[in-house]
C-alpha positions, 0 to 999 in steps of 0.5 A: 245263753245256755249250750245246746244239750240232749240235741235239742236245739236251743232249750237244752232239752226242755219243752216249751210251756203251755200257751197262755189259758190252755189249761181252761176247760172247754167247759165246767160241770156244776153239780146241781141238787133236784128232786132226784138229787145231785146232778152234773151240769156241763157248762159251756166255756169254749167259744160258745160261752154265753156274752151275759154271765148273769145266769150262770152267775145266779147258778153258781151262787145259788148252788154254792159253787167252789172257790176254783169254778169261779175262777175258772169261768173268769178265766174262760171270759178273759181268755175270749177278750171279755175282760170286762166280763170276766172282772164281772164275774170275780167282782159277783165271787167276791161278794159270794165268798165274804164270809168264807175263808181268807185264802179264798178271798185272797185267790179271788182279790188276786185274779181280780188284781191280775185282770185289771192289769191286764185291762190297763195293758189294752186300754188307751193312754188317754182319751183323745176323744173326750168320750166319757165311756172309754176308761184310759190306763189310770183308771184300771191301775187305780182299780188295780192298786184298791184291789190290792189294798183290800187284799193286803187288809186281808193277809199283807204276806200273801205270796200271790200279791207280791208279784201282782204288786211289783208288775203294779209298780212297773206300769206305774212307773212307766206311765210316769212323767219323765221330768229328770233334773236339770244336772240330769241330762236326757237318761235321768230318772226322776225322783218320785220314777226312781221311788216307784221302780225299788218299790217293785224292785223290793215286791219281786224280792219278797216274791222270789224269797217267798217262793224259794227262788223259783218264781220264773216271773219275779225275776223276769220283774226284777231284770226288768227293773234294773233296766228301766233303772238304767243298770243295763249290765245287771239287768243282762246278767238277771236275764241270763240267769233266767235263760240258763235255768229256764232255757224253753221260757218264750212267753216272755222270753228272756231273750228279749230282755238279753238283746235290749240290754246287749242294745243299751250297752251298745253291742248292737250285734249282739242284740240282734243275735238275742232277738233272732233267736227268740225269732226263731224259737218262736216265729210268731214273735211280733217283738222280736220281728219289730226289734229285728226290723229297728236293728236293720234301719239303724244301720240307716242312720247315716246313709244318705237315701240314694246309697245303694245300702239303704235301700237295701236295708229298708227292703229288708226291715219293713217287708221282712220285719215290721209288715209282718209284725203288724199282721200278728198284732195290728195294735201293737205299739212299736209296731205302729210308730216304727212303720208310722214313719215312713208312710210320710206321704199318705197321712191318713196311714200315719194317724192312724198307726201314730194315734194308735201307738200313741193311744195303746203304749205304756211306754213313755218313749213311743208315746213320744215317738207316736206324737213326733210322727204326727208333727212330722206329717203335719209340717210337710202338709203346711199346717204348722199349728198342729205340727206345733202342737204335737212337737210340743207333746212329743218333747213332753213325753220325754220330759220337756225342757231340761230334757225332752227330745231332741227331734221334737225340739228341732223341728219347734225351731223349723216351726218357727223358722217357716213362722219369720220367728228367727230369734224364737228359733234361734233361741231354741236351737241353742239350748238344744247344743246346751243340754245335749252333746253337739246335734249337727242338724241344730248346728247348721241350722243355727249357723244358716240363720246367723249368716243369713242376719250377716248378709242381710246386714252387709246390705243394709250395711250394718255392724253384723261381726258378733253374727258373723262370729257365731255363723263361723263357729257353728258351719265349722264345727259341722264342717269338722264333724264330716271328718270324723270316721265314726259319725259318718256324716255326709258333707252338705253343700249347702254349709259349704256355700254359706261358709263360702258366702262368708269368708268371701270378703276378709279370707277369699282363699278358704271361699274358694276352698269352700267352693272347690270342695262343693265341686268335688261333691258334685262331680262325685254324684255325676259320676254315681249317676249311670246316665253319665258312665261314658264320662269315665272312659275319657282317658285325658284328664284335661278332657275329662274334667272339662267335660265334669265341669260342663255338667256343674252348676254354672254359678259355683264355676263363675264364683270359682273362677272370679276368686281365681281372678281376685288373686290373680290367677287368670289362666285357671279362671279363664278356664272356668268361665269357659267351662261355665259358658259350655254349662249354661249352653247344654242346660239350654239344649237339655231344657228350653224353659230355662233362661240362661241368658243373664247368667251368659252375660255375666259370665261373658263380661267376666271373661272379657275382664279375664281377657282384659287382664291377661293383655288379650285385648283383641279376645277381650274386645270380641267378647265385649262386641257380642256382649253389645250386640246382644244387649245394645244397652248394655253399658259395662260392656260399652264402657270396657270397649271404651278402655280398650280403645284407650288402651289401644289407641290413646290420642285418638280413637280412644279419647273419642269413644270416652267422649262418646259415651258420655254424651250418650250416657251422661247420667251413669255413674260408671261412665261419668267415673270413666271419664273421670280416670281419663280426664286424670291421666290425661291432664298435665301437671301444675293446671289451677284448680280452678281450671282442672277438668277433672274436678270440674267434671267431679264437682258437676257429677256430685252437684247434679248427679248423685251427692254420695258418689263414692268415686267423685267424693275420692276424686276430689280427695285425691285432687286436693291431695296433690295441690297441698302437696304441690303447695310452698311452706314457706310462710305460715301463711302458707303452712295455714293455706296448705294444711287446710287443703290438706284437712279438705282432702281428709274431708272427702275421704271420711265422706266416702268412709262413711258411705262405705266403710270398707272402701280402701282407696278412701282409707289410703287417701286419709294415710297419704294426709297422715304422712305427708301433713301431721307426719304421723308415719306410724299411723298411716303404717298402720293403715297401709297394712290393712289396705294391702290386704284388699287392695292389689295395686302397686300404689300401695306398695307404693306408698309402704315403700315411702312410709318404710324411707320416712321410718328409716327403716330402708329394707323395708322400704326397698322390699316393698318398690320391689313388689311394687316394681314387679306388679308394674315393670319398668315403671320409671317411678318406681325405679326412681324411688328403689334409686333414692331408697338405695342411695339413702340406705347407702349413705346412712351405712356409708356401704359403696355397694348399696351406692353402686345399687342406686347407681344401678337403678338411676342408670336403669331410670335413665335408659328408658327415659334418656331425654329426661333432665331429672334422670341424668342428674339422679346418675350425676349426682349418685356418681359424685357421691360415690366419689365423696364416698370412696375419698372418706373410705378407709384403704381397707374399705375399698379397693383401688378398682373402687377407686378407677372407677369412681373417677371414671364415674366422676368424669361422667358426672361433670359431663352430665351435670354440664349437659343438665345446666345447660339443657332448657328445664333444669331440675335444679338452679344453674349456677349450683349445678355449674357449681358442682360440676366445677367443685367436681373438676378441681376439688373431687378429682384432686382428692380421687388422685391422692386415694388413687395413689395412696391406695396403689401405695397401700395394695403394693405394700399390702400384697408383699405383706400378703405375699409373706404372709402367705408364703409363711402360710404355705410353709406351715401348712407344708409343715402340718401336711407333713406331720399329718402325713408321718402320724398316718404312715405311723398309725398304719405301722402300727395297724399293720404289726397289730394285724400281723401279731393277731395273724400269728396268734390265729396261726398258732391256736389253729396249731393248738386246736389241730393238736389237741384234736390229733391227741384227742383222737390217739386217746379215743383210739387207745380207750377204745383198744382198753375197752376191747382188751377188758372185754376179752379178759372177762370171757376168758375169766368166766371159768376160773375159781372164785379165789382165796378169801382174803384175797377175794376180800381185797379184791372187793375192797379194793374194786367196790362190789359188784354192783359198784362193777357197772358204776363209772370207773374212774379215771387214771392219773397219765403216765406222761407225768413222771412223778409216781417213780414207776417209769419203766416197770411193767404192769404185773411189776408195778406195785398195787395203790393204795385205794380207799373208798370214800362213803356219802355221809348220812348213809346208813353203816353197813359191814364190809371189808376195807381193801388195803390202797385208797387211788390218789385220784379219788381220794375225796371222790364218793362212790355212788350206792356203796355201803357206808363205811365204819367209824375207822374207815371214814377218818380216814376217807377225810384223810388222804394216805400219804403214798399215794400224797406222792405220787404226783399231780392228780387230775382235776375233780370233777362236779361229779361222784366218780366210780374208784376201779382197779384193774382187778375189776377186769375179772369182775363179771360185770364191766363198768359202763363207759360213762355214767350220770354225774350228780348234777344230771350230766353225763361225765366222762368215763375212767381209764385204766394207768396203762393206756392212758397218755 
């Protein structure tokens, strides 16, 4: 915008123009003829104008009144709000002034043209009453666009017409149907829009162009244009030209126009910068008061209502901006459908200012809105019909399908969410994320309905993975969006919980995550509430989050804690159905209406089951005791009473309170499974089938109870398992019979997975037939894996582990009986099958230490079951192949430890195999086991004696070659020591003389360095004493006679002129260097030198006297400003003379011109300075005479 000039604030010194109509007369004289002549008529045109023109009209024509009074009288009614009368009057004018001269006409077409506009402006957009009396904007652009065309008839260049025509135009295309490609996104411009928008592009051309460029309007019309073609930069750049050229234009004001462009662009600051300086130049600015008002709710946006900042915000916008507006005009469009929208709860407020929007507005866009805050007034009151129907014109204002607006569109989808249209919606939904870039509100909603058809599928057990796919896809791409800092999204609770609904059953883990993070909303809210401040100044931790957790939902804490459960962890659940338990009891005692003692049941059972799982059966049967106090017909609580008891109390009470219950409640399924583990456990091996009472009690359950009873059916699966497995396989009769029962179990169990497909235990009895029937281990593999990812018993680690042994793959197998083992220790088992799997993998890898590992564990088997016959023969049998083992090694495979011991272990496996044969239950035949141990005692004992001294033979022999060899090691590593140790002394010998040459190099440049400044200080000393010395000279030089000519000649030939006197003197050659043949002689004896004076080449040739020496030392020296020297001289300056050739070594020449001074100069009256700039701008060092230099 432009600066600030003449301290006029913000219109750099120009006056704001006249308001609109100021320049219509209060009234009009018409001169009228009479008897008496002319006369003056004073027409009135203040707010006393007459409402029926028709008189005035009549004495207008008859008198022949001017083109102008016309005018000026339709412009007095327009200026009152008769618009109609003031078209009226030109229409009258019109018909007056047919046969008068163009120009007037045109004038006359003109203010007709602009007062249809202005109609169009205040009429309605379309007639929601079907009242045939009321003209909607149409009409007037019609009637606009005739008078236009008879105008053009008239003069198609009229300057005038031009600007009417382009503000035509605009209203055209801003009353044109938004109905963009479908390439197009939501910001395109249609075709026949876009056609419209140059037509009045190319009309404000003509009119700038026609007026010089100094139609104020055409280019506001122009700017316009390029913004409502989405050229929001050249739009800006239009306006601000304007305002620098026209700084006091308000009405309009272009500053409007800078802060909607600055707004597009996305400087929303700055925007509202532009409009509060319009504000301020102009209070009484109702567009800039609603601009201002929208700047301050859109910081809004992503506030939820309860932030501090909102409240803060719509205080400010709606009392400080938008009421006020609305005051100025009542009618103005954006007004109304900007404070339309929160008036949601008094409806009558809402139609009238969203029809009154809808009705006045030549804008596309707040017709749009005008209609969605009907439809949102009519969805909260329940009529969804209407609600419908507006939504459905709010999005065609926008243009519709390909289009249209978003807001709109989603709540059609709502609609039909409320309607039972789920499809409908869906269907909606996501062609709303198709067309637009993520909406996250249409995401949520799509999500919520594809997991609403997952859970209703999971109870009608149907297949609901392509549902459950699209639910993940859309709650996670919400989930993802909070975390981006920009878009300042909430996170919702309510995804989180469906996300928690649906990893629940195959990722319980990301449930539980899902879960916790609903836990940390809620507790962010409790301690933003005020009531709950005394929570913050709990400084214990523990204690502060108990006291969190209490004010909690108590459901979110029994799901929380139940996934605890699930995976184990029972100390963190135990806590939470505690926690959960406190809840419930203060939301009783802060509301006595709710009825919490379902949810206390449930909760309590659970921590019964916690207790349970934690070996705290004496708290767990508490529990379960208040439990059936309550509620004495609550069977689970019985049943876990029942457990306990035999738990507790196996043989005795615990059978008997099995027993109990099911004659009280024989007809419960859960009761009759009870019993059915308890008849399992209980029943001793090898019984018929026919007299089993557990398949009795199965098949009587399913025959007389319930057919499809998943628990029975897996049962007498797991029943028919274990007789084929018992089967022989000795005929192939017997081969038939026993893979029949096997097919029999398969049976059962594809009942159950057919009853429910998710059932593990079925899944595993059908692997278990795989692997022991057809053998098919990779199969049941396969199947293992997958029910080990439900199922946490060690069972099925069980079942890995024989699957892994049956594949050879040992490690695996082993791997698997240890977490096996570690789920259930000391069971004997499991210690058996980690014994077997051991002695397996050894003798497959003939590795004794995997032997000693088996030996290991069938010892372990042993010591909790002494008296169990097949334990000792395991150990017995393991010694005895760690016997064969040892005597087929190599001597370098083991040692003759390995060999004691396996004769010791050899002597225990005779006893032992002895002691088996003789005990009553053999595992195994008498007579091989006798067999054995005699086959032990004679020919394995022999055996170990010879490895035992074949081995003491090898170890002598091998320790003196290992004793040699290690002397020999020794040795030379003695002899690498001491040559390391030689090669260091000689490394530091060497360091030691480097540092020491570098010590005497330091020393004898410091010696130099004192030297040469001791000698640079004598020197200094003497130039200092010269210059004294020359000094004193010149004074005592003043008074004496100039001397002889020629010899004054000489003299200046050989010192330079006196102007070369203040130039650098040049230094001397030292005495010290012997080689000039005058050692010895004094300075008046010691012959003059021969100087010469050395020209710069290119100076002109001046006239001078050549002195009769030239100095050694400055033989190719310049002298800087001295006269050029004649042709002769120069030669010879290029030619060194040859006495002074042999005077000796000359001093180096420097990068400088040096001054040539003798010691003549000494009488000069100018002495030379002590230095002078060289010719590359340093400083040189100054010349010295013969006589003191060293």
């Amino acid at each position: 915008m432009a600066a600030v000039h003449n301290s006029t604030n913000g219109v750099n010194g120009a006056s704001f123009p006249p308001a609109r109509f100021s320049k219509v007369p209060e009234s009009i004289s018409v001169p009228v003829a009479d008897e008496d002549g002319i006369a003056d008529i004073d027409l009135e045109l203040g707010d006393m104008i007459e409402d029926d023109p028709t008189e005035l009209l009549t004495l207008l024509e008859t008198e022949q009144s001017a083109k102008s009074t016309w005018v000026t009288v339709a412009i007095a009614y327009a200026k009152h709000k008769k618009l109609d009368v003031a078209i009226e009057v030109l229409a009258k004018a019109i018909q007056v002034f047919a046969h008068a001269r163009s120009d007037d006409k045109l004038s006359i077409l003109n203010a007709t043209c602009w007062l249809y506009l202005l109609k169009c402006r205040e009429a309605p957009r379309v007639n929601t009453d079907n009242d045939p009396a009321v003209q909607i904007k149409d009409h007037f652009l019609q009637a606009a666009t005739s008078v236009i065309n008879d105008a053009s008839r008239i003069s198609p260049s009229y300057p005038p017409l031009f600007l009417a025509r382009g503000v035509l135009y605009l209203l055209r295309a801003s009353m044109a149907k938004q109905n963009p490609s479908t390439t197009g996104g939501p910001n395109a411009v249609n075709t026949e829009r876009m056609d419209t928008l140059k037509q009045a592009a190319k009309c404000f051309e003509d009119a700038i162009r026609a007026s010089g460029g100094r139609n104020l309007m055409a280019k506001m019309g122009r700017a316009r244009v390029s913004f409502s073609m989405g050229k929001y930069a050249d739009a800006l750049k239009g306006y601000q030209n304007i305002l620098e050229g026209s700084p006091g234009l308000i009405d309009p004001d272009p500053r409007i126009g800078i802060g909607c462009c600055f707004w597009q662009l996305g400087f929303k600051d700055d925007a509202a910068t532009a409009w509060q300086r319009s504000l301020d130049l102009n209070p009484q600015s109702k567009v800039a008061m609603t601009l201002l008002g929208l700047h301050t709710l859109s910081k809004t946006s992503n506030l939820p209502a309860s932030d501090p900042d909102f409240l803060k915000a719509v205080s400010k916008a709606i009392p400080g901006f938008i009421v006020p507006s609305l005051k100025l005009d009542n009618k103005y469009p954006l007004t109304c459908v900007t404070l339309s929208k929160w008036y949601r709860g008094e409806v009558d407020k809402v139609q009238i200012l969203a029809r009154r929007a809808i009705d006045l507005t030549d804008v596309n866009a707040i017709a749009s809105d005008g209609w969605y805050q009907l439809a949102r007034s009519e969805h909260q009151h329940g009529d969804a019909n209407k609600a419908a129907d507006y939504y459905h014109k709010s999005d065609l204002a926008r243009g519709g399908d390909n289009a249209g607006y978003i807001p709109a569109k989603f709540g059609s989808a709502q609609l039909r969410v409320l309607r039972h249209d789920y499809d409908g919606a869906k269907f909606r939904l996501e062609k709303i994320l198709q067309q637009h870039s993520p909406v996250v509100e249409a995401q949520t909603l799509l999500g919520t309905l594809y997991a609403e058809d997952v859970f209703s599928g999971q109870a009608a057990k149907d297949d609901k993975s392509a549902a459950l796919k699209k639910a993940l896809k859309y709650l996670e791409d919400v989930q993802k969006s909070w975390k981006d800092p920009k878009r300042r999204i909430q996170p919702d609770p309510s995804v989180l919980l469906n996300l928690a609904r649906l990893y629940e059953a195959d990722h319980p883990e990301k449930s539980l995550k899902c879960l916790e993070e609903v836990e940390q909303i809620e507790i962010s809210e409790i301690l933003g509430n005020k009531d709950f401040e005394y929570i913050k100044d709990i400084e214990n931790e523990a204690e502060k989050k108990n006291a969190l957790r209490e004010l909690l939902p108590p459901q979110l804490l029994n799901n929380m804690a139940c996934f605890h459960y699930q995976a184990e962890r029972y100390l963190p659940a135990r806590e939470l159905f505690q926690a959960a338990l406190q809840g419930c009891v203060k939301a009783a005692e802060s509301d006595e209406t709710i009825d919490t003692d379902a949810l206390v049941t449930s909760i309590s059972y659970n921590l019964g089951r916690t207790y349970e799982a934690e070996g705290m059966l004496d708290e767990a049967k508490d529990v379960f005791e208040g439990l059936r106090k309550r509620h004495p017909n609550y069977i689970d609580a019985q049943i876990r009473l029942a457990y306990i008891a035999l738990r507790q109390q196996p043989t005795d009470e615990g059978p008997r309170a099995v027993k109990d219950l099911v004659k009280t409640n024989e007809d419960n399924l859960e009761v009759r499974a009870l019993y059915g583990w308890y008849a399992n456990k209980s029943k001793k091996r090898g019984v018929p089938f026919q007299e089993d009472q557990e398949q009795r009690h199965y098949k009587h359950t399913l025959q007389k109870f319930d057919k499809h009873d998943t628990y029975s059916l897996t049962g007498m699966g797991n029943i028919h398992l274990a007789i084929a497995r018992e089967m022989r396989r000795d005929t192939e009769q017997d081969k038939e019979k026993k893979r029949k029962m096997y097919e029999r179990a398969v049976e059962f169990f594809n009942k159950v997975l057919e009853l429910d497909p998710r059932n593990a235990y079925a899944a595993q009895g059908i692997a278990i037939a795989l692997a022991e029937d057809k053998k098919d281990h990779s199969t049941s593999l396969q199947i293992f894996t997958k029910v080990k990812e439900t199922l946490k018993d060690f069972n099925v680690y069980m079942n890995l582990g024989h699957t892994f042994g049956e594949l050879k793959q040992y490690a695996r197998a082993i791997e698997n009986y240890e977490i096996a083992l570690s789920k259930k220790p000391n069971d004997l088992n499991i210690i058996a099958c980690l014994g077997r799997a051991w002695f397996i993998r050894g003798k497959s890898d003939q590795s004794l230490s995997h032997m000693k590992t088996a030996l290991n564990y069938s010892q372990q088997a042993l010591k909790i079951a002494p008296n169990q016959n097949h334990f000792q023969f395991n150990v017995a049998f393991v010694q005895f192949q760690i016997a064969q083992l040892v005597y087929t090694l190599k001597e370098t495979q083991r040692t003759l430890a390995d060999v004691e011991e396996a004769q010791l272990g050899l002597e225990e496996a005779i006893k032992m195999f002895e002691s088996v044969a003789t005990s009553d239950s053999p595992p195994y035949p008498k007579d091989d086991i006798i067999q054995r141990a005699n086959m032990g005692r004679n020919t394995m004992a022999k055996q170990l004696q010879r490895s035992h001294d074949k081995q003491a033979e090898y170890e002598k022999q091998n320790a003196d070659k290992i004793q040699q060899a290690r002397e020999v090691r020794e040795a030379e590593l003695k002899k690498r020591e001491e040559a390391k140790r030689k090669e260091k002394e000689e490394q530091e010998e060497r360091a030691r003389k480097i540092l020491e040459e570098r010590r005497k190099l330091e020393e004898r440049d410091r010696e130099y360095m004192e030297r040469r400044i001791e000698e640079e200080r004598r020197r200094q000393e003497l130039i200092d004493d010269s210059e004294m010395r020359k000094s004193e000279r010149r004074v005592k030089g003043k008074g004496s006679k100039r001397k002889k000519k020629g010899e004054d000649d000489s003299e200046t030939e050989a010192g330079g002129s006196d102007s070369d006197a203040s130039a650098k003197p040049r230094r001397r050659r030292n005495k010290s260097t012997g080689a000039s043949g005058t050692d010895g002689v004094s300075d008046e004896e010691r012959p003059r030198t021969k100087k010469r004076k050395l020209a710069r080449k290119g100076e002109p040739v001046g006239k001078y006297k050549s002195s009769e020496f030239v100095a050694s030392d400055d033989e190719d020296e310049e002298l800087p400003d001295a006269p050029t020297s004649a042709p002769a001289d120069e030669d010879a300056a290029d030619k060194p003379d040859s006495e002074s050739g042999d005077e000796g070594v000359t001093a180096p020449r420097g990068g400088g011109r040096k001054r040539v001074v003798d010691d003549e100069d000494e009488d000069d009256d100018v002495a030379a300075p002590a230095t002078a700039p060289s010719a590359n701008g340093e400083v040189a060092p100054a010349a010295v005479d013969d006589d003191e230099d060293e």
